[in-house]
C-alpha positions as CSV (number, residue, x, y, z in Angstrom):
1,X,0.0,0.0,0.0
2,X,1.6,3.8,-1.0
3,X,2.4,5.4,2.4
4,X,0.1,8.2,3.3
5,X,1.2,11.3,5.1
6,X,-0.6,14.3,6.9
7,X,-1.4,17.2,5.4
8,X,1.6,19.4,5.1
9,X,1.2,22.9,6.8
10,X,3.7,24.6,4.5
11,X,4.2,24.0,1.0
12,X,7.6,25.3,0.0
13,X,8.2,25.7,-4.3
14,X,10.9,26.1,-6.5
15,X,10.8,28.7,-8.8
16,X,12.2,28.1,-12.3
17,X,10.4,24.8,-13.7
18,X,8.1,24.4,-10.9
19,X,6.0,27.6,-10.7
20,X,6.9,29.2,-14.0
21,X,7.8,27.3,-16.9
22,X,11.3,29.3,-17.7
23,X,14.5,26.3,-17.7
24,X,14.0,25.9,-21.4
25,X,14.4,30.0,-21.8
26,X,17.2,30.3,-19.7
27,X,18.9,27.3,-20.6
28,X,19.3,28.7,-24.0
29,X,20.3,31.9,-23.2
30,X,23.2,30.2,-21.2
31,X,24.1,27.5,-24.0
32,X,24.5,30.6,-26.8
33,X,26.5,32.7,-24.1
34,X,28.6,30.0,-23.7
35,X,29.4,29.1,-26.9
36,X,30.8,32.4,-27.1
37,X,33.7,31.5,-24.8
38,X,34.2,28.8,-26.3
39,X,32.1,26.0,-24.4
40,X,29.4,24.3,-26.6
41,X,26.5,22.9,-25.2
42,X,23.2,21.5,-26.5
43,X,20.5,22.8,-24.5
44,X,20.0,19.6,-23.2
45,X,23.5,19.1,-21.8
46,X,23.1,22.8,-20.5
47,X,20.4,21.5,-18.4
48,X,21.3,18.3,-17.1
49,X,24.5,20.2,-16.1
50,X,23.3,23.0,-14.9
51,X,19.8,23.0,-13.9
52,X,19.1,23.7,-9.9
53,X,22.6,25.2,-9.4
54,X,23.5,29.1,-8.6
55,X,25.2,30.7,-11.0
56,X,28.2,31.2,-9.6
57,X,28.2,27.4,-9.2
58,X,27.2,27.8,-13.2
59,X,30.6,29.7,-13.4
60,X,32.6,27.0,-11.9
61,X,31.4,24.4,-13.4
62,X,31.8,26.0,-16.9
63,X,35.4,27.0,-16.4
64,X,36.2,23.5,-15.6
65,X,34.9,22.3,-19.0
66,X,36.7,25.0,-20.6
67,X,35.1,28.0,-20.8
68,X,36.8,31.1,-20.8
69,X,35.0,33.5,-18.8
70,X,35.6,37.2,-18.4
71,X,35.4,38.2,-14.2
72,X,32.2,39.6,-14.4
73,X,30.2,36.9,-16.5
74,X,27.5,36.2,-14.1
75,X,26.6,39.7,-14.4
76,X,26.3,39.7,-18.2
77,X,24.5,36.4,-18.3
78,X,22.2,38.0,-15.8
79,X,21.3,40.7,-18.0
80,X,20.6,38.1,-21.3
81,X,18.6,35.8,-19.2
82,X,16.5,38.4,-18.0
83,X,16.0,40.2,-21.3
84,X,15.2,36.8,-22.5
85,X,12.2,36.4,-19.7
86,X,10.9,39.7,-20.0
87,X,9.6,38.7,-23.9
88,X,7.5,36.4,-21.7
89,X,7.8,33.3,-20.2
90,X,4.4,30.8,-18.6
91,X,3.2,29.3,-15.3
92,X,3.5,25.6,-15.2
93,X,0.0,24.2,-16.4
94,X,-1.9,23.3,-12.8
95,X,0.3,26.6,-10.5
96,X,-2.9,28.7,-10.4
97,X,-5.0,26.1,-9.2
98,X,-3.3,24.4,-7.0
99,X,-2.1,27.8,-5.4
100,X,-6.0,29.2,-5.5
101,X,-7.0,25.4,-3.5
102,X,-4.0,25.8,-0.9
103,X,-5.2,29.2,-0.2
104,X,-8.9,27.8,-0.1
105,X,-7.7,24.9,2.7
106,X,-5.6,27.4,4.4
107,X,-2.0,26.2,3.9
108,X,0.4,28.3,4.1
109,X,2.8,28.4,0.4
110,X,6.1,29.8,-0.2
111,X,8.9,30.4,-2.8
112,X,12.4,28.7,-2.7
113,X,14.6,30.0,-4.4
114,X,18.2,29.8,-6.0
115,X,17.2,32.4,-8.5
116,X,17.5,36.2,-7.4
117,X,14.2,38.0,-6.4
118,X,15.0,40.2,-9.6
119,X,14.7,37.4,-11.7
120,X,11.6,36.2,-9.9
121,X,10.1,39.7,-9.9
122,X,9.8,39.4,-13.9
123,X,8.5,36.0,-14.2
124,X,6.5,35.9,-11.4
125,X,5.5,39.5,-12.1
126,X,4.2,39.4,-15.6
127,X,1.9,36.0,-14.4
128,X,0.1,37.8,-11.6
129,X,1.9,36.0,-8.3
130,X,4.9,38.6,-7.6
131,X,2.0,40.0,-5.0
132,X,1.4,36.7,-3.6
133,X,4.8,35.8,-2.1
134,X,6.7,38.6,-2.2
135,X,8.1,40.0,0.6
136,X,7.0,37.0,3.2
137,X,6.8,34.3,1.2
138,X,10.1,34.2,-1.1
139,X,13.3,33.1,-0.2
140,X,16.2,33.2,-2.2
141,X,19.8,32.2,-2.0
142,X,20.9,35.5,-3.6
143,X,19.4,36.7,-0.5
144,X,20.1,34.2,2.0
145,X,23.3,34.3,1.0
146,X,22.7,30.0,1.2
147,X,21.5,27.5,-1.8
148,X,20.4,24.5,-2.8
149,X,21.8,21.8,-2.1
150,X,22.3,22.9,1.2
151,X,19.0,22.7,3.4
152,X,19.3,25.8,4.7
153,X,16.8,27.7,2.5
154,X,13.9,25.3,3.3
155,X,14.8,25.4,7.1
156,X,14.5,29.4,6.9
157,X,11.4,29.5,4.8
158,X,10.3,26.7,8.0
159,X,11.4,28.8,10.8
160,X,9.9,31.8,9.2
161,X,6.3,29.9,9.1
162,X,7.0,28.4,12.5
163,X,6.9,25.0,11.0
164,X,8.9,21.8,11.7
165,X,10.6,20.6,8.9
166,X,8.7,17.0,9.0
167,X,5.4,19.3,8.3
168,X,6.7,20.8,5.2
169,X,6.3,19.7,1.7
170,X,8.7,20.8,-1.1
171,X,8.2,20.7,-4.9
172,X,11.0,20.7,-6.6
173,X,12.5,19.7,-10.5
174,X,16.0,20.0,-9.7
175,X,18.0,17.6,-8.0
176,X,19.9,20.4,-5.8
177,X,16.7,20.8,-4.8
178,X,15.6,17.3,-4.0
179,X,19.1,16.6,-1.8
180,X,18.3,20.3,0.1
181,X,14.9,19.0,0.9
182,X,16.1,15.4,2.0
183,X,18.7,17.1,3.9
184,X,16.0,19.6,5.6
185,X,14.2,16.2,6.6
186,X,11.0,17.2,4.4
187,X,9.2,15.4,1.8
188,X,9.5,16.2,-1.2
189,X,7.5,16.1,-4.5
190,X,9.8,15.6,-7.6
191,X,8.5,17.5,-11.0
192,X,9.8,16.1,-14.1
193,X,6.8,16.1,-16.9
194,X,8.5,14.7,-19.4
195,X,10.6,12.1,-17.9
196,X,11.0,9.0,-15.0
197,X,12.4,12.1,-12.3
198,X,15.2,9.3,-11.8
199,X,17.7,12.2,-10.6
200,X,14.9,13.5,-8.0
201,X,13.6,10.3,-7.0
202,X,17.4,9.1,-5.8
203,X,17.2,11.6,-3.2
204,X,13.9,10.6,-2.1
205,X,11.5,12.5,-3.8
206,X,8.3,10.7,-5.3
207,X,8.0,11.7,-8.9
208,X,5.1,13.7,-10.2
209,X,4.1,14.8,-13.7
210,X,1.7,17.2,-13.6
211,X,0.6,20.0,-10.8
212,X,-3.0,18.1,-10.7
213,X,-1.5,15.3,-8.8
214,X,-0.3,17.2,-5.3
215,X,-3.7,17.6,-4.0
216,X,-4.1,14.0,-4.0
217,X,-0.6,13.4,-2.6
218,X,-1.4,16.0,0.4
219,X,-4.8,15.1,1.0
220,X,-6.7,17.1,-0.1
């Protein structure tokens, strides 16, 4: 029989990929800058490499495959990426919904972020939810000045909602993200629509597919 749990009385999301549907976007962005220093990526590589990670962890990882990257590169790539997202970028099919039935039941909802809050100010901004988590219900690392895969992120958002950690959910598509919330001692809810979420469900996540599943999966 599938184990059944209470429901949570915090749900903490990711951002990119899980509330807004903006890896593909910015995945691209980073694959063309990148092949301007001399690092070429499909967009596919660029996201199995680099999804869930901070950029300066982006940086790193880059230079170690080869890139040569000027000192202030994270700035620049800032600037395409968000020019990119400002053209427009969606919610993930189900976010409204589910947000509107969580505020309905009265569970409390958050943002988790490794993004900046710039960066979720314009996608978040242009679908309508900027308002509804900003300023106390996003955390991000730039912030924080702590990411993914450390747990620390989740255990603020917790403390902040004056929540233990085992009455949290996360939903998460990145595996940073599904090690942070094994680490934090929450369950977690791995999003991967198009594939087996093999990379989140090592970490303990239970895979998902679409945002119309979590209500059954949290009771509701």
């Amino acid at each position: 029989m599938p184990t059944t749990y209470p429901t949570p009385k915090l749900v903490i999301f990711d951002c990119d990929g899980v509330l807004v549907d903006s890896e593909t976007l910015s995945n691209q962005v980073l694959a063309d800058n990148l092949a301007r220093y001399g690092l070429h990526l499909s967009l596919t590589e660029c996201m199995d490499l680099f999804v869930g990670g901070t950029m300066a962890e982006v940086r790193q990882k880059a230079i170690a495959r080869g890139a040569d990257l000027p000192v202030d590169w994270v700035a620049e790539v800032y600037e395409e990426t968000y020019a990119r997202l400002r053209q427009g970028v969606s919610l993930v099919p189900g976010v409204s919904d589910l947000l509107a039935l969580l505020q309905e039941r009265g569970i409390a909802f958050c943002v988790a972020s490794n993004g900046s809050e710039d960066k979720m100010r314009i996608t978040l901004g242009q679908n309508g939810l900027w308002e509804l988590f900003h300023p106390h219900a996003m955390f991000s690392a730039h912030t924080l000045k702590t990411g993914k895969p450390d747990p620390d992120l989740f255990l603020a958002a917790a403390c902040h909602f004056d929540v233990q950690a085992r009455d949290c959910l996360v939903v998460e598509d990145s595996e940073n993200g599904a090690i942070a919330a094994a680490r934090a001692g929450m369950r977690c809810l791995g999003f991967d629509p198009h594939g087996k979420g093999l990379r989140l469900t090592r970490h303990n996540a239970e895979h998902i597919t679409t945002m119309a599943q979590v209500p059954y999966l949290i009771g509701l």
